[in-house]
N, C-alpha and C positions, 0 to 999 in steps of 0.2 A: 504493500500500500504506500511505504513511504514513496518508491520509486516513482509511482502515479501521479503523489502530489510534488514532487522534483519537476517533472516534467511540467507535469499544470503550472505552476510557477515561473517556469522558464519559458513557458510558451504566453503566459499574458504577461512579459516583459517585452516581447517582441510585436509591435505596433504594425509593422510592416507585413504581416500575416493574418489579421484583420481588417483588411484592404476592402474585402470581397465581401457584398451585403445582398441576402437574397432572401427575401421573406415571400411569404404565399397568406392567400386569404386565409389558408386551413389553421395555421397556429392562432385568430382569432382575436383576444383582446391580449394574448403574449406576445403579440408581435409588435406590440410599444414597448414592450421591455425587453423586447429583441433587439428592435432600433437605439436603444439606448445605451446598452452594455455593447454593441457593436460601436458607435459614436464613443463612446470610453475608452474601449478596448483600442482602436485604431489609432488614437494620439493627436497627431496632424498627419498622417499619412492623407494622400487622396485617394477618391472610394470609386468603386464601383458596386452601384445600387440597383438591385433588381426588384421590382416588385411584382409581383404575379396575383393578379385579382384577377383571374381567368378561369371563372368556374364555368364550363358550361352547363350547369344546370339554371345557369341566374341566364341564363342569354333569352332574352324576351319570348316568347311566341307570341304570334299575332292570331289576336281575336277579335271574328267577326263580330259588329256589333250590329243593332237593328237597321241600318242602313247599307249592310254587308260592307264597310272600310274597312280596312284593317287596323286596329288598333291595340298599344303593348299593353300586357296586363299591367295592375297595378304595383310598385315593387311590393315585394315579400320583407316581411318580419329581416331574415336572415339577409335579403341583398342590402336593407334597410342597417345593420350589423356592420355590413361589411365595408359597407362606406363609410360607417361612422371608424372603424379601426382605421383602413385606409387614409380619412384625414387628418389622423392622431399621428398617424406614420409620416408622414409627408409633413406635416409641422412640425415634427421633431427632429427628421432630416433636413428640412430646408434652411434648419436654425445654421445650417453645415454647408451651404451651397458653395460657398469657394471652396471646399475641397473635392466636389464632385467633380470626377474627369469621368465617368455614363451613367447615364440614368437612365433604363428603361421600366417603363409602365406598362402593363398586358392588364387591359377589363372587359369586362360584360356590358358594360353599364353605360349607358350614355351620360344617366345622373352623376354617377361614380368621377370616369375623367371628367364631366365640368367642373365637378367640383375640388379636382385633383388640381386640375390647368390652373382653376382660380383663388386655390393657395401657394401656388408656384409665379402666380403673377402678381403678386403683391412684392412692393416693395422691400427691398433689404440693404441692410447698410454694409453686405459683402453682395459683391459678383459672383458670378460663377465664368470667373477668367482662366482657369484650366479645363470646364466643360470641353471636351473632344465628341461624345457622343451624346445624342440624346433621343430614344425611341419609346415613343408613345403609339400603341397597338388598340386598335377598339376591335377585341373577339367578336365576332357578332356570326361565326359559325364552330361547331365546334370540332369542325379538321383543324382548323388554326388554332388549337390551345396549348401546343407544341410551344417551346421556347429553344432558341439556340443564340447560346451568348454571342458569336462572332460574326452574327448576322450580315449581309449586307448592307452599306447604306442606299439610299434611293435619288440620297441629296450629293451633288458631287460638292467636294470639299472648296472647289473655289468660290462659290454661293455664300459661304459660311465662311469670313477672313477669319473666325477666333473659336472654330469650331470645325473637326474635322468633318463628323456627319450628323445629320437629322433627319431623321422621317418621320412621318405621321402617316399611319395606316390605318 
């Protein structure tokens, strides 16, 4: 056992192996204290932040209504949840934006990212002047709920003089 805690020791002294932040809707209201002990844990290093809010079970259907349009059901209880962790997430990351070098976002939800975009677009007394990547993904079937970190970008990097890529899907 001691050996265990040697190592555990030795590995939350090193900042620079804490780099990597990848949270999913499924850890729930622990993934604010996932966001948090990772923002600890990593020092000043720069991050790379994943967020995966890509349930396809939240991905709308459309229901006919008396005039046969289609329209999205109402959210549920739980996408209702998952937004609200999601914007606990994202303000407690954003407090960290200069040190993000990618951020990608993958949701269900049309509520979900506007309300993700519109805590990312409030003002901050840092930049995000090492951002290189930033991928924000709207699921909206669920063949795309796949993630792959080294994705393409879509944006060629001369668009973006302070940023290597962006897309928005």
């Amino acid at each position: 056992m001691s050996v265990c805690l040697r190592w555990k020791s030795l590995l939350l002294q090193i900042p620079s192996i804490w780099d990597v932040l990848h949270i999913s809707f499924h850890e729930g209201a622990a993934s604010l204290e996932h966001a948090h002990t990772f923002l600890r844990r990593s020092g000043t290093c720069s991050l790379y932040i994943t967020l995966l809010w890509d349930d396809y079970n939240l991905i709308p259907q459309a229901v006919p209504d008396e005039d046969d349009l289609n329209v999205e059901e109402p959210a549920s209880r739980e996408e209702i949840m998952t937004g609200v962790h999601l914007g606990f997430v994202i303000y407690e990351l954003y407090a960290q934006v200069y040190r993000w070098r990618e951020f990608t976002l993958r949701a269900t939800s049309v509520a979900q990212m506007y309300h993700a975009l519109g805590l990312m677009s409030r003002p901050s007394i840092h930049t995000a002047h090492i951002l290189e990547k930033l991928h924000l993904q709207l699921v909206h079937n669920k063949n795309h709920t796949t993630h792959h970190r080294n994705e393409p970008s879509l944006s060629p990097a001369q668009h973006l003089p302070s940023m290597i890529s962006c897309f928005l899907v």
